[in-house]
MIVO-11593 format. One line per 2 residues: number of its first residue (from 0); their letters; for each residue x, y, z of N, C-alpha, C. Coordinates in Angstrom, 2 decimals, m for minus. Atoms other than C-alpha are relative to their C-alpha. Example, Ala and Ser with C-alpha at 12.3 -4.5 7.8 and 13.67 -1.06 7.14 Angstrom:
BEGIN
0) as) 0.89:m1.19:0.00:12.30:m4.50:7.80:0.90:1.20:0.00  m0.82:m1.19:m0.06:13.67:m1.06:7.14:m0.77:1.09:0.73
This chain:
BEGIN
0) xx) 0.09:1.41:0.31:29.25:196.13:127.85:m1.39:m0.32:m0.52  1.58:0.65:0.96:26.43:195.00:124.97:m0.49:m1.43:0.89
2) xx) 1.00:1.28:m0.32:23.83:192.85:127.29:m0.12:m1.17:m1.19  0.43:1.41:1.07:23.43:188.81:125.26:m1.20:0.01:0.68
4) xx) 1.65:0.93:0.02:20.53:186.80:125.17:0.43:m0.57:1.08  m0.32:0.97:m1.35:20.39:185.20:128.70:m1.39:m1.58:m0.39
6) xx) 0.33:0.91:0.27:19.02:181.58:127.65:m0.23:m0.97:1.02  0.40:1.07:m0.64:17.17:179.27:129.41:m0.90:m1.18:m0.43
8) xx) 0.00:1.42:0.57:16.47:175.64:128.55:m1.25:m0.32:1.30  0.59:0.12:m0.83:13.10:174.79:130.56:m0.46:m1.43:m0.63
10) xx) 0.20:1.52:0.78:12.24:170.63:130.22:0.92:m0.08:m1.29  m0.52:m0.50:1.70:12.87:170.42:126.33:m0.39:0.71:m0.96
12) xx) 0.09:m1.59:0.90:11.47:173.75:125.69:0.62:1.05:0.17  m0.67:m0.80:m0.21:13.76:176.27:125.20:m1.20:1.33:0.42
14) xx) 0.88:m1.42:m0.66:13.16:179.98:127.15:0.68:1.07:m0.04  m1.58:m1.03:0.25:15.05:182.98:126.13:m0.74:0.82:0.81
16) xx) 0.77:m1.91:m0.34:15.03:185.77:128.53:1.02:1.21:m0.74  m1.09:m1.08:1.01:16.33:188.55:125.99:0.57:0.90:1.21
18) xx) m0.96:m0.60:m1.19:17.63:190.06:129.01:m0.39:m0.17:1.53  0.46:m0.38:m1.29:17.25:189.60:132.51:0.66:1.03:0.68
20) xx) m0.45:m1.31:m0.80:17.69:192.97:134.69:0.22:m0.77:1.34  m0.14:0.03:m0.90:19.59:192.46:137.82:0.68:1.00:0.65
22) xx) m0.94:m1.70:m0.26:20.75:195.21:140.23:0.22:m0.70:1.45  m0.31:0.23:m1.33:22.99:194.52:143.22:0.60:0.94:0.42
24) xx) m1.00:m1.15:m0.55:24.14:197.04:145.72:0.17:m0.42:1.66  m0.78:0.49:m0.78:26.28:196.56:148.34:0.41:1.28:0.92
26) xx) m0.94:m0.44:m0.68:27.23:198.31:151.93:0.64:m0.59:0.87  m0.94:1.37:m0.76:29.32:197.61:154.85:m0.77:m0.48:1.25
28) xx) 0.50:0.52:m0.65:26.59:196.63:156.49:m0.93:m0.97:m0.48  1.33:1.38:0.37:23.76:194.93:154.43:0.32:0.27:m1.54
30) xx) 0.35:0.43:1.37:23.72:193.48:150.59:m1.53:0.50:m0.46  1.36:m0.51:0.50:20.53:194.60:148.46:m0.01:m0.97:m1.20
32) xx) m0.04:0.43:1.52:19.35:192.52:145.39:m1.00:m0.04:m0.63  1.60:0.31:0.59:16.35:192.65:143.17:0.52:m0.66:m1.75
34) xx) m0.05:0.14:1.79:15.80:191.06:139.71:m1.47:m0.18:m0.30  1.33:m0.18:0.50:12.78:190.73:137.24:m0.27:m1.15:m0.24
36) xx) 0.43:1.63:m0.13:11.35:187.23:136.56:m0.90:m0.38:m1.58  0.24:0.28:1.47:10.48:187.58:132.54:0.64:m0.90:m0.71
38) xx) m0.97:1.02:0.64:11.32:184.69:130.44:m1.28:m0.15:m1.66  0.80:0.51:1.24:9.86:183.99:126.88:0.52:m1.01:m0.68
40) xx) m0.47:1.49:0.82:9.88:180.50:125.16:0.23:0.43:m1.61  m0.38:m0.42:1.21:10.69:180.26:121.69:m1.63:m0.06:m0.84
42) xx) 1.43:m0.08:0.99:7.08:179.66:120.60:m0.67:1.47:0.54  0.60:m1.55:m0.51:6.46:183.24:122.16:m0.85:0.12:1.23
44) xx) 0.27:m0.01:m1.46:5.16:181.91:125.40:0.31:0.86:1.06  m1.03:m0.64:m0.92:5.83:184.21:128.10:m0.14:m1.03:1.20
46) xx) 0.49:0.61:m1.01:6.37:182.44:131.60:0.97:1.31:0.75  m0.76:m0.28:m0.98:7.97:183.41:134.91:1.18:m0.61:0.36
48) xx) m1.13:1.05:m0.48:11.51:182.61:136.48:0.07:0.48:1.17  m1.21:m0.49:m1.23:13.16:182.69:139.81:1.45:0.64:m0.34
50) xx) m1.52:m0.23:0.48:16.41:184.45:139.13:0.95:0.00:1.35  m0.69:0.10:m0.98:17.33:184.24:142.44:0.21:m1.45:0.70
52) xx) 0.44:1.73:m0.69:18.70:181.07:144.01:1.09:0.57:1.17  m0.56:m0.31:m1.51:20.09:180.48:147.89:0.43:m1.48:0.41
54) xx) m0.72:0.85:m0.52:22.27:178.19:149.66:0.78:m0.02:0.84  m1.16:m0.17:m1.12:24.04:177.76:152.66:m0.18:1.83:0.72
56) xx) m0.20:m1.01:m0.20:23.43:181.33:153.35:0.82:0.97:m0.51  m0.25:m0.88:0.80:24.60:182.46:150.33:m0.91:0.21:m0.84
58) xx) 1.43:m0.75:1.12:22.24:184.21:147.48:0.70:0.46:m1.11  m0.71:m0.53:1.26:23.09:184.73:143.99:m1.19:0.15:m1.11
60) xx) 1.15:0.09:1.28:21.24:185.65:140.71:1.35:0.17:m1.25  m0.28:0.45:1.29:21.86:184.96:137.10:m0.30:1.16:m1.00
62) xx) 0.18:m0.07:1.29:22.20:186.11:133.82:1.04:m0.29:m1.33  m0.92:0.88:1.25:23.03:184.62:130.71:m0.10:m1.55:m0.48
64) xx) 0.54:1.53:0.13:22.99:180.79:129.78:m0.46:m0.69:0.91  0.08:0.62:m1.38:21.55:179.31:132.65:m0.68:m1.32:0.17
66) xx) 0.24:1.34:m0.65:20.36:175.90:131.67:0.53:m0.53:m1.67  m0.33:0.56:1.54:21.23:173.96:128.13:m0.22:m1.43:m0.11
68) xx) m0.01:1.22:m0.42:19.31:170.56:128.46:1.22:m1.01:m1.05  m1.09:0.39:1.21:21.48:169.29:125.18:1.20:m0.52:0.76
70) xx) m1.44:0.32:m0.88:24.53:169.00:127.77:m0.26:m0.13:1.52  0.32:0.22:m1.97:22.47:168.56:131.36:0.36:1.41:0.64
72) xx) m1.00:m0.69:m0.73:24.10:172.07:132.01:m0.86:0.85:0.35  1.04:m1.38:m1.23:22.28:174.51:134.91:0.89:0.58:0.52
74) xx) m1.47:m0.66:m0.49:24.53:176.90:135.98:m0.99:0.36:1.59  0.26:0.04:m1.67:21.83:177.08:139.23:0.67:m0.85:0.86
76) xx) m0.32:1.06:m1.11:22.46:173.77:140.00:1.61:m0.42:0.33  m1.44:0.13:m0.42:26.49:174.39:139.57:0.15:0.78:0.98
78) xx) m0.15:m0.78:m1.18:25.95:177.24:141.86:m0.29:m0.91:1.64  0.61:0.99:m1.54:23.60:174.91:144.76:0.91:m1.13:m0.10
80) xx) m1.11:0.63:m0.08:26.29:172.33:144.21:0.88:0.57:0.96  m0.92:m0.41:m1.03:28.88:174.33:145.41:m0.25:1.04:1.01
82) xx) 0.04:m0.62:m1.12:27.66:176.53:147.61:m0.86:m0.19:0.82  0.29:0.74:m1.52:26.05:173.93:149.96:0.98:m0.55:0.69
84) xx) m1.00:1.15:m1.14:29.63:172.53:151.12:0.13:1.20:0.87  m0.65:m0.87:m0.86:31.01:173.84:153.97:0.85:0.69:m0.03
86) xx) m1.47:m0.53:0.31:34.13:175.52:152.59:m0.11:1.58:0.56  m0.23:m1.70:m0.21:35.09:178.91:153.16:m1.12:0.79:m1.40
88) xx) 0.30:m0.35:0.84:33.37:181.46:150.70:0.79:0.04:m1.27  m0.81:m0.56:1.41:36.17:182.28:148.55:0.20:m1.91:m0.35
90) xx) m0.32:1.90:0.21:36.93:177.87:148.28:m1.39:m0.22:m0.99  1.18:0.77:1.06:32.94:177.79:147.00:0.63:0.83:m1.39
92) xx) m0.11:m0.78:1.59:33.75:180.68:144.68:0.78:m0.37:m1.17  m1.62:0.68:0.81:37.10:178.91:143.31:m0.80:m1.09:m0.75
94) xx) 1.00:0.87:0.85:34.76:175.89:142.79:m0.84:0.23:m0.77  0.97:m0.62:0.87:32.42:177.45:141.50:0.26:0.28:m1.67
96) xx) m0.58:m0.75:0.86:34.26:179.29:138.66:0.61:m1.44:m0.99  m0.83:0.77:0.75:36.44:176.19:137.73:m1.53:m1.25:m0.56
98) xx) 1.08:1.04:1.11:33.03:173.85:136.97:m0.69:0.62:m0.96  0.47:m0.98:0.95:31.37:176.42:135.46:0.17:m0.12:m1.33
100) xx) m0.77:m0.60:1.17:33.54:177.12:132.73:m0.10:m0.88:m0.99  0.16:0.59:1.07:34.03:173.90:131.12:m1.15:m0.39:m0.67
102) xx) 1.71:m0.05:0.88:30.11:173.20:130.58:m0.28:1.36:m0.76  0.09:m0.86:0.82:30.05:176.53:129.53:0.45:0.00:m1.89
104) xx) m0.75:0.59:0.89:32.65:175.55:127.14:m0.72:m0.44:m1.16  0.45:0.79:0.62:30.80:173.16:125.90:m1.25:0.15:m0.76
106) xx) 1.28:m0.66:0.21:27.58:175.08:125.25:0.08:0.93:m1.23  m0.72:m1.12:0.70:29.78:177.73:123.56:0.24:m0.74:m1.16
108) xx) m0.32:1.20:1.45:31.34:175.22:120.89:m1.23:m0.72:m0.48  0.83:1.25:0.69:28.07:173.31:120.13:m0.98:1.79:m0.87
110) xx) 0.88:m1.25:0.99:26.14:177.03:119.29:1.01:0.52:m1.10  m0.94:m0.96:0.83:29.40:178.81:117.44:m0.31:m1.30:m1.13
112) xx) m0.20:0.62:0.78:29.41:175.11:115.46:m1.54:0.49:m0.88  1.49:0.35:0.57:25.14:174.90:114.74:m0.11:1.13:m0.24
114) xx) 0.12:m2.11:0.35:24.93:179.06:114.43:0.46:0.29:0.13  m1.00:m0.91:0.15:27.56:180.72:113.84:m0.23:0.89:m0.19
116) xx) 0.52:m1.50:0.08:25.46:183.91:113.37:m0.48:0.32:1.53  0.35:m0.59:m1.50:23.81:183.89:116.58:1.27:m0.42:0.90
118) xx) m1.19:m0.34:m1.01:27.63:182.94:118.44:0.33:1.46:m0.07  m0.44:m1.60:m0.18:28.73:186.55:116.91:m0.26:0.73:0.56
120) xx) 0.66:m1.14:m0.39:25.83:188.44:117.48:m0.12:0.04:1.58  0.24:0.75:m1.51:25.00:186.95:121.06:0.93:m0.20:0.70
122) xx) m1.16:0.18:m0.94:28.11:185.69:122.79:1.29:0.48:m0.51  m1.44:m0.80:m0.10:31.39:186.70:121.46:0.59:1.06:0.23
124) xx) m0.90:m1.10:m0.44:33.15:189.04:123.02:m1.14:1.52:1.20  1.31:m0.11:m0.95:29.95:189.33:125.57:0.03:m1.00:0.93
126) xx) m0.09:1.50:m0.89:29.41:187.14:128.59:m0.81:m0.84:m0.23  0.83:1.40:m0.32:28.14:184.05:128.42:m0.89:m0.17:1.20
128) xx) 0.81:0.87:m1.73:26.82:183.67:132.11:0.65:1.68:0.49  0.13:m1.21:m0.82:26.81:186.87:134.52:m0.84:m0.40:1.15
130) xx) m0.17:0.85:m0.96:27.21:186.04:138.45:m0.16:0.68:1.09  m0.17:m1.17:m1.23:26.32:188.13:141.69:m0.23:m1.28:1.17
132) xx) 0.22:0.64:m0.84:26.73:186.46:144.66:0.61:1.19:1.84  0.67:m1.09:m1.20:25.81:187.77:148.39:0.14:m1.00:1.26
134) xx) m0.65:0.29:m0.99:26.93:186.94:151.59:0.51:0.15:1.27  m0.40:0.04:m0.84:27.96:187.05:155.05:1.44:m0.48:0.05
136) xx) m0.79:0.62:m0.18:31.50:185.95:155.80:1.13:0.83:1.30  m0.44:m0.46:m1.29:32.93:186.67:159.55:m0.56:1.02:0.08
138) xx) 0.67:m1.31:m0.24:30.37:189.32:160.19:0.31:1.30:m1.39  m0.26:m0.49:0.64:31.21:191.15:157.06:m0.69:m0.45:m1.40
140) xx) 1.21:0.29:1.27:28.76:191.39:153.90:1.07:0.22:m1.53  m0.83:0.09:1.49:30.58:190.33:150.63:m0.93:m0.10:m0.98
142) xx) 0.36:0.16:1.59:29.46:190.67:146.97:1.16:m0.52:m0.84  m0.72:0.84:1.42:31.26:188.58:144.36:m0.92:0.72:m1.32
144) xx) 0.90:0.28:1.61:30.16:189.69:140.46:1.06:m0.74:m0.71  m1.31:1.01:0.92:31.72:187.18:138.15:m0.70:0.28:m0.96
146) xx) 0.25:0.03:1.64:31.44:187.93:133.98:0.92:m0.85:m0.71  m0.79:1.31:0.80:32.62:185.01:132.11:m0.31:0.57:m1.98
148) xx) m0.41:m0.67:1.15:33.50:186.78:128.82:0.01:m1.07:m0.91  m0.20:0.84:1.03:32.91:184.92:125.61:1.58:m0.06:m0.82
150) xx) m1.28:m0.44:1.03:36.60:185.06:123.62:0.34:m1.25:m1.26  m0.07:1.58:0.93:37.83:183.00:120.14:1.59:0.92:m0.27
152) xx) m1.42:m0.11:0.35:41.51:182.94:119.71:m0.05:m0.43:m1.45  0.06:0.38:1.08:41.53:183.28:116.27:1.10:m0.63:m0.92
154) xx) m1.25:0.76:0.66:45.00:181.67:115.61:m0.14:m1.47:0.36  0.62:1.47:m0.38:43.49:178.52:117.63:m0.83:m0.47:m0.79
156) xx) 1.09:0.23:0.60:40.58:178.81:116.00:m1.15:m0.55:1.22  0.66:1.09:m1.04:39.13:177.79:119.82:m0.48:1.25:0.78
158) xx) 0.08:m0.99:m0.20:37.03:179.65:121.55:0.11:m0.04:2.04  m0.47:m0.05:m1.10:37.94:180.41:125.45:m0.99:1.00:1.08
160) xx) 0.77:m0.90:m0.71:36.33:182.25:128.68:0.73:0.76:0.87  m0.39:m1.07:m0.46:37.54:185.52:129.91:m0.63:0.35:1.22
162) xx) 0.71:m0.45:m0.55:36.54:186.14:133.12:0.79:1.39:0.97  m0.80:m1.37:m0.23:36.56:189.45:134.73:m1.12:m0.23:1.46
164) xx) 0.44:m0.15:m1.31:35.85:189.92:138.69:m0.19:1.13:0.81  0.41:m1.28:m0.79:34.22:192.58:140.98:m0.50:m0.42:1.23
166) xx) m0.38:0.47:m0.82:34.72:192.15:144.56:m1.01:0.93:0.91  0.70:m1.09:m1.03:32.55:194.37:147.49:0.74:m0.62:1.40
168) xx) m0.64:m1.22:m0.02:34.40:195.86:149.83:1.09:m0.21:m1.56  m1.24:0.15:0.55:37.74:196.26:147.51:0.33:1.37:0.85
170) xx) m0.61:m1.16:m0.19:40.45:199.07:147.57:m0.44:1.24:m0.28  0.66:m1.44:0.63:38.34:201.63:145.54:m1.96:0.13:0.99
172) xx) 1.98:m0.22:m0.30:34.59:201.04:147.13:0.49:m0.86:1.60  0.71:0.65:m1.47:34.43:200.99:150.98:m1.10:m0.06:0.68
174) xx) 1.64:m0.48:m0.88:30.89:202.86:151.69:m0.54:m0.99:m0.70  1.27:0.93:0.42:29.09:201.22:148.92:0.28:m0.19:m1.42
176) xx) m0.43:0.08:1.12:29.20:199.63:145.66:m1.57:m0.72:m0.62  1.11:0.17:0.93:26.91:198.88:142.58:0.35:m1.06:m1.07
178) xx) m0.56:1.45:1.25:26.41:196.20:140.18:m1.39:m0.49:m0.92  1.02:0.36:1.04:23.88:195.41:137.11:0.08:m0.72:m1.00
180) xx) m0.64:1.05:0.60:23.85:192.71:135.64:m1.46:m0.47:m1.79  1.08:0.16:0.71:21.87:191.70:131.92:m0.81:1.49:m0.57
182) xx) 0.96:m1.45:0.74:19.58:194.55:130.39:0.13:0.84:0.78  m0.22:m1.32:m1.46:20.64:197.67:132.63:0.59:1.57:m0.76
184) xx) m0.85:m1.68:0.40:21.24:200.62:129.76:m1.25:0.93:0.24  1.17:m1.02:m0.51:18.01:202.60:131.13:0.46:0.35:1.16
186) xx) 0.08:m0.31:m1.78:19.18:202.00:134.99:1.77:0.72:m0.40  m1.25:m0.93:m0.19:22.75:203.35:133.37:0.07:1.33:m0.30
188) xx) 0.21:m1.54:0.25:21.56:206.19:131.90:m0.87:0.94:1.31  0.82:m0.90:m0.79:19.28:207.21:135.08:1.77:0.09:0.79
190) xx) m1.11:m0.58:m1.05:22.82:206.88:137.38:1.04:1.35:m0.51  m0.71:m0.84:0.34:24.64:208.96:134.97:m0.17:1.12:0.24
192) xx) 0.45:m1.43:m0.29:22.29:211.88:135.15:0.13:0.23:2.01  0.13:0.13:m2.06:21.73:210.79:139.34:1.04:m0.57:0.60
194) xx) m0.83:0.70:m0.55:24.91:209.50:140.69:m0.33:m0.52:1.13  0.51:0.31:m1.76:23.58:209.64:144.41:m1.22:m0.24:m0.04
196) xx) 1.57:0.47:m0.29:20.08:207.73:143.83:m0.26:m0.91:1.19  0.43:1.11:m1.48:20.74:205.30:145.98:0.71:m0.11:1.32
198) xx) m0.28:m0.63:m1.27:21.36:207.25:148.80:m1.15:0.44:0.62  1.27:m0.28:m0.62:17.45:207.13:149.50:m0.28:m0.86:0.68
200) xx) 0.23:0.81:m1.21:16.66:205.46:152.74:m0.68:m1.10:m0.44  0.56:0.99:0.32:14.43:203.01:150.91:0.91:m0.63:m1.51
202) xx) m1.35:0.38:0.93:17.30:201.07:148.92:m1.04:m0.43:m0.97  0.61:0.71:1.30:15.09:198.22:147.80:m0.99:1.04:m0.65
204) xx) 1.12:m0.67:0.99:12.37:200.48:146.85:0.43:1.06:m1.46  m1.05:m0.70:0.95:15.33:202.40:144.77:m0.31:m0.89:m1.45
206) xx) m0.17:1.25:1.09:16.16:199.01:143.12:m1.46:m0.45:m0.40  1.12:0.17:0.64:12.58:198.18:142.25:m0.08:0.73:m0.73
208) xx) 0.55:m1.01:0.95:11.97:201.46:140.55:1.29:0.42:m0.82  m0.84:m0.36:0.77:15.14:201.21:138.63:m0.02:m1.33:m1.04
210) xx) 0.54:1.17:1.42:14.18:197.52:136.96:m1.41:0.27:m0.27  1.47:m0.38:0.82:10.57:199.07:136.48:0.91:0.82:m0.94
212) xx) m0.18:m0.86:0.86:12.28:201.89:134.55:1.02:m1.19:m1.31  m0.54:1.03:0.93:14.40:198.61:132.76:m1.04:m0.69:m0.59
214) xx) 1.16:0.77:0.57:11.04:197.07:132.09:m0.62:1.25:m0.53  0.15:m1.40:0.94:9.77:200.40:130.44:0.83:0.20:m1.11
216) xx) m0.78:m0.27:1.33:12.23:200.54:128.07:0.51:m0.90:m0.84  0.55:1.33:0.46:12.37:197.07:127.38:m1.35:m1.33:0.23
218) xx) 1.40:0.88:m0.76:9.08:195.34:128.09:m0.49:m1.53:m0.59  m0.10:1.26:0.91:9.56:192.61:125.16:0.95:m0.89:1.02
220) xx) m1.25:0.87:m0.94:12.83:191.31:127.49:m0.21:m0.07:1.19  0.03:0.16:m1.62:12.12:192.30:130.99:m1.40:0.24:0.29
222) xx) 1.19:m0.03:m0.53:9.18:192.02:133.15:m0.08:m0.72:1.32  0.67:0.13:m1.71:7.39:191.70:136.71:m0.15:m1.56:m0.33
224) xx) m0.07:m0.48:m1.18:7.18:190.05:138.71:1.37:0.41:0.67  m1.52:m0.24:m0.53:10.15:191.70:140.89:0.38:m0.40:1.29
226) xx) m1.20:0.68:m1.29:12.43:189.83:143.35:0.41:0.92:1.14  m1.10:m0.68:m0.39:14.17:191.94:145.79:m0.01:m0.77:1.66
228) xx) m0.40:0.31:m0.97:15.84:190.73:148.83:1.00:0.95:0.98  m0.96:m0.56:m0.83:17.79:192.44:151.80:0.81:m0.57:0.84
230) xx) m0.85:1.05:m0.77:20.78:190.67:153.42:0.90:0.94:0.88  m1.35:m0.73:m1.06:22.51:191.60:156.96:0.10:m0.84:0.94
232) xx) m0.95:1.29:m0.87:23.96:189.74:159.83:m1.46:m0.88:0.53  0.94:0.93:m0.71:20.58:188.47:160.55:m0.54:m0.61:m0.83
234) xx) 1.01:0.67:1.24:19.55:186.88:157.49:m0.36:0.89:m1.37  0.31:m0.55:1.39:17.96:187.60:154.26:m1.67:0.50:0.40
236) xx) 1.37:m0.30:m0.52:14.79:189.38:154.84:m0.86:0.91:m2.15  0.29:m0.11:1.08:12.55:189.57:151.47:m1.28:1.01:0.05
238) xx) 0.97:m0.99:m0.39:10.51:192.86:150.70:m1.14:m0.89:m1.04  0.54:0.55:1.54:9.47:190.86:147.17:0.02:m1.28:m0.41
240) xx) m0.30:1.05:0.71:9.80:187.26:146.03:m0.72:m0.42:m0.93  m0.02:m0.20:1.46:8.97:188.14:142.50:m0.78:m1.61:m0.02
242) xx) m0.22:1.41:0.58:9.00:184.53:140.73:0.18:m1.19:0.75  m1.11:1.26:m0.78:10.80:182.75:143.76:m1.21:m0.15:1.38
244) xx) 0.91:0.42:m1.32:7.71:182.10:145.85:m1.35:1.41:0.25  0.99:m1.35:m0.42:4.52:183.81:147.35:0.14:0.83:1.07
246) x) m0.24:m1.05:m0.74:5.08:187.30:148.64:m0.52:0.27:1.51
């Protein structure tokens, strides 16, 4: 899957991060998550982001469109929306998914109309938004990844969102599962050669030195500072908070 431009809208200066690296891994005891906190404006500014946001005692990170002042649309603040009610997890996730979409929508149709070169190259038939979310639910550590797939029905002429879901546990992954989200063809080429890397007692320190090796091979798109968090029945305990506060 060809990484897009993950876009962020900061005040009314736009902030592209040409990719944000996120890596989540998941057992059946504790969640792992790190991301990188590179963002560049369009005047070539670099700044910092949080890519991680938290709520209710859930934790999720981003990539992909994640604010579009033009339409008010933050896909953080659709996330902290719904996953401060009280609902069950899978009820926020349902919510979640169904507000999402149509601002997305709407983000989607106003770029394919104004650039129709950068919809091709950038979103179609790529996700729009890319979704990890982390969790507790009855003593049991869940991962959600949600990819909201750009698609254009070309007999409509309209263009629609495909989304495709990856679940921690499922039927195929009970020990442990993996997930990379945004700029991650360096950290795919190290698993290919290493299948069992992150079977080294120091997870996060795994996941750090697998978005350094993503910031090495892209250093224009990704960059420090790095995030990483550890989640188990006792909380979220942070080795890193990158962007999202002082360490």
């Amino acid at each position: 899957m060809r990484s897009i431009l993950a876009v962020i809208m900061v005040l009314a200066s736009s902030v592209k991060v040409d990719a944000t690296s996120v890596v989540l891994f998941w057992t059946p005891t504790t969640i792992f998550m790190g991301a990188d906190s590179k963002a560049v404006r369009d005047d070539g500014t670099v700044v910092t982001v949080c890519k991680i946001g938290a709520a209710n005692d859930t934790y999720w990170a981003m990539s992909g469109i994640l604010e579009w002042p033009a339409s008010n649309f933050s896909a953080d603040k659709v996330a902290l929306d719904n996953m401060s009610t009280p609902l069950t997890l899978k009820s926020r996730l349902e919510r979640f998914e169904s507000a999402v979409k149509p601002e997305l929508l709407t983000v989607l149709n106003a770029v394919r109309s104004e650039r129709p070169l950068d919809f091709r190259n950038a979103y179609q038939n790529d996700p729009a938004l890319e979704v990890a979310f982390a969790d507790f639910e009855d003593g049991i550590p869940r991962a959600y990844v949600r990819y909201f797939v750009t698609r254009v029905d070309l007999t409509r002429d309209s263009v629609y969102l495909d989304p495709t879901r990856i679940d921690f546990p499922n039927r195929e992954v009970s020990r442990s599962g993996f997930a990379a989200l945004g700029r991650h063809e360096a950290i795919d080429a190290l698993r290919a050669a290493n299948p069992s890397f992150l079977e080294a007692p120091d997870v996060l320190g795994t996941i750090r030195r697998l978005i350094e090796i993503e910031i090495a091979a892209v250093p224009t798109e990704v960059g420090p500072p790095i995030a990483l968090v550890e989640i188990d029945k006792e909380g979220a305990h942070w080795k890193s908070k990158g962007a999202c506060g002082a360490n």
